[in-house]
FISE-186116 format. One record per residue (C-alpha): residue in three letters; x, y, z. Coordinates in steps of 0.1 Angstrom, whole numbers, plus 2048, in hexadecimal, padded with zeros to 3 digits. Layout:
<pts>
+-----+-----+-----+-----+
: res :  xx :  yy :  zz :
+-----+-----+-----+-----+
: ALA :   X :   Y :   Z :
...
+-----+-----+-----+-----+
</pts>
This chain:
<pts>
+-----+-----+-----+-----+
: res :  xx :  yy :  zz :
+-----+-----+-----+-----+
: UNK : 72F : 846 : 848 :
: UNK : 724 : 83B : 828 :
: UNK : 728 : 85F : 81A :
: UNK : 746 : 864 : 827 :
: UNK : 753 : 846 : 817 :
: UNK : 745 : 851 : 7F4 :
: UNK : 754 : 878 : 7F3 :
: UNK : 772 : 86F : 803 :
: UNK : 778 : 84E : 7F0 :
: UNK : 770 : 85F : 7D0 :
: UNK : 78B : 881 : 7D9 :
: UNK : 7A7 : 86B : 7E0 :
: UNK : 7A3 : 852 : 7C2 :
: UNK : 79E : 872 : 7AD :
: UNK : 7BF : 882 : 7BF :
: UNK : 7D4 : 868 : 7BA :
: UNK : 7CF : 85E : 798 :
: UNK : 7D1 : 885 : 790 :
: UNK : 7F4 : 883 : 7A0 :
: UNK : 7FE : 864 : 78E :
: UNK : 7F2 : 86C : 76B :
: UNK : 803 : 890 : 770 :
: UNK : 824 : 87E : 77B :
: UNK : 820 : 862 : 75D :
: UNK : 821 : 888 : 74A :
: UNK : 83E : 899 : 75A :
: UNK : 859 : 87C : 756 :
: UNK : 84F : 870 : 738 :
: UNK : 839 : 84E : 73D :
: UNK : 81F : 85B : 72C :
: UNK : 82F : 86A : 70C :
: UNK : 83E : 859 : 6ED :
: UNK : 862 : 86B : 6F0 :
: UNK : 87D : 853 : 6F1 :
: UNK : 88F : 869 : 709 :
: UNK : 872 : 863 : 71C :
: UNK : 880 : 840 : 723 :
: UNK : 89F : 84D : 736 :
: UNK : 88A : 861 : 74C :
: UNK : 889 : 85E : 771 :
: UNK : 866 : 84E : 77D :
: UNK : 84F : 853 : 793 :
: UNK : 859 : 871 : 7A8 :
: UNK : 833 : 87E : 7AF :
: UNK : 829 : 85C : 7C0 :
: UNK : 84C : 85B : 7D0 :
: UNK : 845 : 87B : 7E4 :
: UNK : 81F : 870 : 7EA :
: UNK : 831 : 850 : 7FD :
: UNK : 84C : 861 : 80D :
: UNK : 82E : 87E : 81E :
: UNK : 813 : 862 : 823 :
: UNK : 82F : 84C : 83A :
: UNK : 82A : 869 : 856 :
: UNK : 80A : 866 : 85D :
: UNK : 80B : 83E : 856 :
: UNK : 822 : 83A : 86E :
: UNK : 814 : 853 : 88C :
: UNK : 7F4 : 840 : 887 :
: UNK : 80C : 81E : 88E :
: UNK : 817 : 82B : 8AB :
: UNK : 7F8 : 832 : 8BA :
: UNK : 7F3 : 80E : 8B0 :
: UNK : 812 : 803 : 8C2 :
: UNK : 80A : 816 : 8E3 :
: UNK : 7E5 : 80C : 8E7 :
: UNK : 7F9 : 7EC : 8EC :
: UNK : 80D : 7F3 : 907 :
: UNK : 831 : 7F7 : 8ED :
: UNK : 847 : 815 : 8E7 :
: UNK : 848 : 823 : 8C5 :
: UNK : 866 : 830 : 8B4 :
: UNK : 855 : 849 : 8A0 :
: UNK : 875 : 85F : 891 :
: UNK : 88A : 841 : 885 :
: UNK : 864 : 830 : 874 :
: UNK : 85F : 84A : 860 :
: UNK : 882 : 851 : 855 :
: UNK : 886 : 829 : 84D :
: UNK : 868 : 824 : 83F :
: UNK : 86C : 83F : 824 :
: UNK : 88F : 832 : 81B :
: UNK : 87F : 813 : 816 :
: UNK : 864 : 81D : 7FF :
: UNK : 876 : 833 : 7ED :
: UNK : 893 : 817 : 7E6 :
: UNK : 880 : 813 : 7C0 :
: UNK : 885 : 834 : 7B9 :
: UNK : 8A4 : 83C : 7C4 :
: UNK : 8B3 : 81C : 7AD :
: UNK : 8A9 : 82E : 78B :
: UNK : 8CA : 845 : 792 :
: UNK : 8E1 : 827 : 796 :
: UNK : 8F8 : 81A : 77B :
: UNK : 8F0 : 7F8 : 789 :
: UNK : 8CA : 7FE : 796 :
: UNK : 8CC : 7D5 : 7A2 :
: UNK : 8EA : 7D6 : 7B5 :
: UNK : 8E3 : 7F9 : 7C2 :
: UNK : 8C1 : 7ED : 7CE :
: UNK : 8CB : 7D0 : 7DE :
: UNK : 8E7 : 7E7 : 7F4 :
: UNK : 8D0 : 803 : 7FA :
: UNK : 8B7 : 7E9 : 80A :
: UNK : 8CF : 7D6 : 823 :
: UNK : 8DE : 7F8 : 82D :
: UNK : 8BF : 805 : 831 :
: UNK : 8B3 : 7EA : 849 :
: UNK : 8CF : 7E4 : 859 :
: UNK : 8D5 : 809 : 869 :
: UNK : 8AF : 80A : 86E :
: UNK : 8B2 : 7EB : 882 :
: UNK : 8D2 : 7FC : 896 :
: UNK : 8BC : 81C : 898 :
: UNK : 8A5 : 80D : 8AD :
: UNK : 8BA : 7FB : 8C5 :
: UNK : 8CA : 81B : 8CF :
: UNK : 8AF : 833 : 8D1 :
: UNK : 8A2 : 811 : 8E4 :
: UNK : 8C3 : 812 : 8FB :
: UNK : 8C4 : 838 : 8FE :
: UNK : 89F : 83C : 90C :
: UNK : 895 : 81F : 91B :
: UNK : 8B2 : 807 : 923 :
: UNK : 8A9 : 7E4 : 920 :
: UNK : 888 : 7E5 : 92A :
: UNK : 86C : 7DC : 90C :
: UNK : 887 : 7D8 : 8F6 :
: UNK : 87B : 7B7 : 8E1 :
: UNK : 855 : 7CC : 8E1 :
: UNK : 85E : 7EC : 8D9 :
: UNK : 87A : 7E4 : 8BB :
: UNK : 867 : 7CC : 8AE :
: UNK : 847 : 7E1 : 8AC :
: UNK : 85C : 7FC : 89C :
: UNK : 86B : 7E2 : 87F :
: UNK : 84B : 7D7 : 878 :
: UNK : 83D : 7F5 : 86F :
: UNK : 859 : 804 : 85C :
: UNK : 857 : 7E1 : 846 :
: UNK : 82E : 7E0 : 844 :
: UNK : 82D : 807 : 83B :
: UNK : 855 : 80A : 82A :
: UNK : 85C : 7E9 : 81C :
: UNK : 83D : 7DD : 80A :
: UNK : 833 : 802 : 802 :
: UNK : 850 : 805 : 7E9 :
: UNK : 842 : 7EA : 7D3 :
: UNK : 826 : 804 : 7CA :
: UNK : 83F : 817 : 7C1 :
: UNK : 852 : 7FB : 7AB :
: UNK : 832 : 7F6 : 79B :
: UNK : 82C : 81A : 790 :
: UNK : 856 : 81C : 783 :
: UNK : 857 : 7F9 : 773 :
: UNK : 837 : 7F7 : 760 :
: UNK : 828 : 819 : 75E :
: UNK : 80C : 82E : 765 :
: UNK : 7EB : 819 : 757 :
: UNK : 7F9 : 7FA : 76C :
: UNK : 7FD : 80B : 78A :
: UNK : 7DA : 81A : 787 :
: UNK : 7CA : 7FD : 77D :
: UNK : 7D8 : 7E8 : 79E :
: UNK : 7CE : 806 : 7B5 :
: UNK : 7AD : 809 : 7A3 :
: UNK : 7A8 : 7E2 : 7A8 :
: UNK : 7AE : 7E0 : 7CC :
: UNK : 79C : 801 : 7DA :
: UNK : 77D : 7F1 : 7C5 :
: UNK : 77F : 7D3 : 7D2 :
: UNK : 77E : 7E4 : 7F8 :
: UNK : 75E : 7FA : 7EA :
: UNK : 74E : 7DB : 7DB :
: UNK : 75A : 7C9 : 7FE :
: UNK : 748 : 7E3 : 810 :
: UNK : 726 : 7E9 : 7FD :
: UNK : 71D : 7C3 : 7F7 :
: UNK : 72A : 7BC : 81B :
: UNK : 711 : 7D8 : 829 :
: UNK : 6F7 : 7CF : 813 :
: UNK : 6F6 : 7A6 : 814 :
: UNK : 70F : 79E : 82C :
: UNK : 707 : 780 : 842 :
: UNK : 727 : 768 : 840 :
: UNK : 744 : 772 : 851 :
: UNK : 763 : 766 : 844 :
: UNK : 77B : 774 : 85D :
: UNK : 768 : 779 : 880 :
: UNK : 787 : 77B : 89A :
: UNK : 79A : 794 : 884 :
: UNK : 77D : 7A6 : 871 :
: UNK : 75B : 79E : 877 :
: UNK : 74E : 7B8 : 865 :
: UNK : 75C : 7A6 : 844 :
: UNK : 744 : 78D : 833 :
: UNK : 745 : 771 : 812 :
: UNK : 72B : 786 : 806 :
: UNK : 745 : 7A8 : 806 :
: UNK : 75F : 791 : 7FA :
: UNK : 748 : 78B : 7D7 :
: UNK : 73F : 7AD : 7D5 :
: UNK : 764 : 7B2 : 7D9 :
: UNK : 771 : 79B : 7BB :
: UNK : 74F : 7A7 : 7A3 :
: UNK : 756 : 7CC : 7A9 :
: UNK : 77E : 7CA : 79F :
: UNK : 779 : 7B0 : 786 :
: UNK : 766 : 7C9 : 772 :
: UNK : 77C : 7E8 : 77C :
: UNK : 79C : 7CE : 76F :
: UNK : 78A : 7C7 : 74C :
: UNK : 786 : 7EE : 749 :
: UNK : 7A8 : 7F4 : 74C :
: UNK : 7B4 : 7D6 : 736 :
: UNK : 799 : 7E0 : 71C :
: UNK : 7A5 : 804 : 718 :
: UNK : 7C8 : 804 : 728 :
: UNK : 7D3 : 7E1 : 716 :
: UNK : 7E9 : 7D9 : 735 :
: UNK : 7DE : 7B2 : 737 :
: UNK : 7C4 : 79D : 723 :
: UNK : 7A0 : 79A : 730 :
: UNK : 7A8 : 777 : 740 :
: UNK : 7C8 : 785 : 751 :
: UNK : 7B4 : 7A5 : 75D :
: UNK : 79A : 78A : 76A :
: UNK : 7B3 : 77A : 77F :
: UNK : 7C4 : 796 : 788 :
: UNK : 7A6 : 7A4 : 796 :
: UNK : 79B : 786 : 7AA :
: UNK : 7BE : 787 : 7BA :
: UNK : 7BF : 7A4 : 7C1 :
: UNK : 79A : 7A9 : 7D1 :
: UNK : 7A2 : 789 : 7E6 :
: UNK : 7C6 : 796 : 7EF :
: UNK : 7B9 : 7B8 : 7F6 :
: UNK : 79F : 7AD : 80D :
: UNK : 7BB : 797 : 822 :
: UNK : 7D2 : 7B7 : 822 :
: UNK : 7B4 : 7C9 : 830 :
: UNK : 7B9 : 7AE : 84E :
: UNK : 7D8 : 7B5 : 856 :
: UNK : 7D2 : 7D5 : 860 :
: UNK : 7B8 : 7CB : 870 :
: UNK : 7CD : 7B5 : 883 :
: UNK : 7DB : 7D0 : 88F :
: UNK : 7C0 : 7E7 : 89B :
: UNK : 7AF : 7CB : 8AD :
: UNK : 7CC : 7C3 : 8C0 :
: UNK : 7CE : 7E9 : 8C9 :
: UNK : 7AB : 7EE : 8D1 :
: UNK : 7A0 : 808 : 8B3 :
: UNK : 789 : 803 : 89C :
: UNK : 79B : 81A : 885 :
: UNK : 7BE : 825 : 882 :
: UNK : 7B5 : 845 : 886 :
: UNK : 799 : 860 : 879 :
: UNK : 7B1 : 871 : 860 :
: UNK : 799 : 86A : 845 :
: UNK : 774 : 86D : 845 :
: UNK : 762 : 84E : 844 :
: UNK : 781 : 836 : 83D :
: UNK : 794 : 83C : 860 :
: UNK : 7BB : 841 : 85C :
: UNK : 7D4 : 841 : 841 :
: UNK : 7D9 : 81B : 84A :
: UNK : 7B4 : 817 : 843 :
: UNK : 7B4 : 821 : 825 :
: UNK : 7DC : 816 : 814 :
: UNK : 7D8 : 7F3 : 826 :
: UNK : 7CA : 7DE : 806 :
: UNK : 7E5 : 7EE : 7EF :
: UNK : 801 : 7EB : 803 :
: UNK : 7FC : 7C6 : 80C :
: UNK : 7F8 : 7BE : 7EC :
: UNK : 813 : 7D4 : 7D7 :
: UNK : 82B : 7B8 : 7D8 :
: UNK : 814 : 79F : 7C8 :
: UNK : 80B : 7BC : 7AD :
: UNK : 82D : 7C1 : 7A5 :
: UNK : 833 : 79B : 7A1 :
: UNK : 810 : 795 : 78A :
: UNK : 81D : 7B4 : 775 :
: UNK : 841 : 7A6 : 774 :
: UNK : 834 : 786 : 768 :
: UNK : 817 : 790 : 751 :
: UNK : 81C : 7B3 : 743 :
: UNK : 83D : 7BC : 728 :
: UNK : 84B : 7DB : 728 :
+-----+-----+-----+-----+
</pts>
């Protein structure tokens, strides 16, 4: 298991940050050309969302079923990737705001009247309050809060979105190895009792020192910010990590699926970042100038 963890953990973070750095590359973030600045962002990641909501979303509906709801896989995935991709989509708008704030009440409001009528046209009234409601949830866990990783990577850049990323997967490996190793507390036994106090230090010391490397070479944030940022973000990434949990306990799994080798599913492992992209994009908002 442990193994697994290690190569696969290691591939991914090596993929992804490949993918990003390239992408900083292609549209400019990463250059000093001023035409640079007019460039649409983020079109690598954008794609990476817009594939990794299929899978995110079948592994939901097995979720859903294992409790006894119907799952609306078609209209999911389609809503979902409107919804994440809302950030990028702004960047060709003459008014990105106003255009925003349109795209996203359109978006949910024909998702919402998607589902009542593939609800109505398969089966009638019956499990209608379970089975939309199942659906809506997932396209806002996996759509909704999944575009603010996006925001973060458009707004502020490559290095910021990294260093967030980089801070909450190491606060899940330093969650993991201190948990295994000196583990005896639990902090969350009804929902997770595999989660410990002891993980949750290893947690905050891991990313704390993962946040100071990237504010000592990146100069995102001061070494106090990074500090705080870091123990946020290991403390938010670790309740993120719940709610999914939530979720599989309620459905019987242990994982969401066995997709990936020694993590589980593609929930298992985008869980921590996606629960706490909004707060990211608000620390980043509120610290960081552009």
């Amino acid at each position: 298991m442990l193994k697994y963890r290690l190569i696969f953990g290691i591939l991914m973070a090596l993929f992804f940050t490949g993918m990003v750095i390239l992408g900083g590359y292609l549209d400019g973030s990463l250059t000093s050309s001023a035409a640079d600045d007019k460039a649409i962002q983020g079109t690598l990641l954008c794609v990476l969302i817009g594939f990794l909501a299929i899978p995110a979303q079948l592994e939901m509906a097995s979720l859903v079923r294992n409790v006894g709801a119907k799952f609306f896989t078609p209209v999911a995935i389609v809503s979902s990737v409107l919804l994440a991709t809302s950030w990028y989509f702004r960047q060709f708008a003459d008014q990105p705001a106003t255009f925003h704030l349109y795209y996203l009440l359109f978006a949910t409001a024909f998702s919402v009247l998607a589902l009542f009528a593939v609800q109505a046209h398969k089966f009638g009234t019956g499990g209608t309050i379970a089975n939309c409601s199942a659906s809506l949830l997932s396209i806002f866990y996996l759509g909704f809060l999944s575009g603010f990783v996006l925001a973060v990577r458009i707004e502020f850049g490559v290095w910021p979105l990294l260093m967030f990323i980089a801070t909450v997967k190491s606060s899940d490996t330093g969650a993991y190895i201190a948990g295994r190793i000196f583990g005896k507390h639990k902090f969350a036994p009804k929902i997770s009792p595999g989660k410990t106090w002891e993980g949750m230090a290893g947690a905050i010391g891991l990313a704390v020192i993962v946040a100071l490397i990237f504010a000592g070479y990146c100069g995102i944030m001061s070494r106090l910010a990074a500090v705080i940022f870091a123990v946020v973000f290991a403390v938010g990434g670790q309740l993120a990590d719940l709610v999914e949990s939530m979720f599989k306990r309620d459905a019987k799994q242990k994982d969401s699926s066995s997709h990936v080798p020694g993590f589980g599913g593609i929930l298992d492992v985008i869980d921590s970042p996606l629960g706490t992209a909004p707060a990211a994009y608000l620390f980043f908002m509120l610290v960081c100038n552009r």
